[in-house]
N, C-alpha and C positions, 0 to 999 in steps of 0.2 A: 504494500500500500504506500500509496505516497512518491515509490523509489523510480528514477527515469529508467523508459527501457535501454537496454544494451541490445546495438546490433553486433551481430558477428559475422564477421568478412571469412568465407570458404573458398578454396579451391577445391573442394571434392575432397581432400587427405589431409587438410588441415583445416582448424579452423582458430580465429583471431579471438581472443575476449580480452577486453579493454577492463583492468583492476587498477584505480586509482591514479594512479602518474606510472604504469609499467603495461603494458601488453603482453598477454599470459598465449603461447600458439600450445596448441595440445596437437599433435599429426598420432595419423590411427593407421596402423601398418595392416593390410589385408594379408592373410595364410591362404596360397594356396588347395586349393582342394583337387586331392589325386584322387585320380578313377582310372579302371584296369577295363578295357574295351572286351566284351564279352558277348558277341551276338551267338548265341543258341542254334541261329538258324540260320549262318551264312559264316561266312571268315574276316568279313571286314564290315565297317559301318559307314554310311555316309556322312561328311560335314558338310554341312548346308549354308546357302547364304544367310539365310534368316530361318528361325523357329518354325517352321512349315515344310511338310515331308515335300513338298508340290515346288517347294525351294529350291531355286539353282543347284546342284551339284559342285561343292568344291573341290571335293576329293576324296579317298578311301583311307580309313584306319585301319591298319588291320587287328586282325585277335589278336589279345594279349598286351596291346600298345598302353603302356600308362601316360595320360592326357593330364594339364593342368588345368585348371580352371581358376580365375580370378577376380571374374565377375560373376555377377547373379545368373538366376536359373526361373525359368517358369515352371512350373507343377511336372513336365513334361521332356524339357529341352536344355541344357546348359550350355553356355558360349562357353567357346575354349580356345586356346592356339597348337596348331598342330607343326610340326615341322617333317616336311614329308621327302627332307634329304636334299632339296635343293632352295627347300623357300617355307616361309613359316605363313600356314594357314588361319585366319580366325574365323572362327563360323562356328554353327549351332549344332550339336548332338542330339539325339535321341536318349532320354535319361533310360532308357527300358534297357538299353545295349551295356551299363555301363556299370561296374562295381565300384563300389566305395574301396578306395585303400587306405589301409590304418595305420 
């Protein structure tokens, strides 16, 4: 009650707060999340351009490949980057294809 708001200045990994006569940055380091490619019913998976099987085709993982991911995921799909030997892919997964590694 009473007290002025504080805005906070973000670049997405950091953010500013203004304490008295000092400027406090707090930055939030993201953990990759490993997953181990595991389609049941084929040997590789497709990365897509966008979250949609109907999706351009960017290219094949095969089984077994562990992927990062370090951005978010829909119910369904996770963005990842692939590196398929000669150039690093980003594009969407199938979460169905994909195990969690611990």
């Amino acid at each position: 009650k009473g007290e002025t708001p504080v805005t906070l200045e973000s670049d997405g990994v950091s953010f500013k707060l203004p304490a008295g006569n000092v400027t406090v940055t707090v930055t939030f380091k993201y953990v990759p999340v490993k997953y181990k490619v595991n389609n049941t019913s084929g040997t590789f998976v497709n990365i897509r351009k966008t979250a949609d099987s109907a999706s351009e085709d960017l290219g094949d993982i095969p089984n077994g490949t562990v992927i990062e991911s370090m951005e978010g995921s829909t119910s369904s799909w996770i963005k990842v980057t692939y590196n398929d030997g000669s150039k690093d892919i980003v594009g969407w997964v199938g979460t169905g294809n994909l195990d969690l590694v611990s």
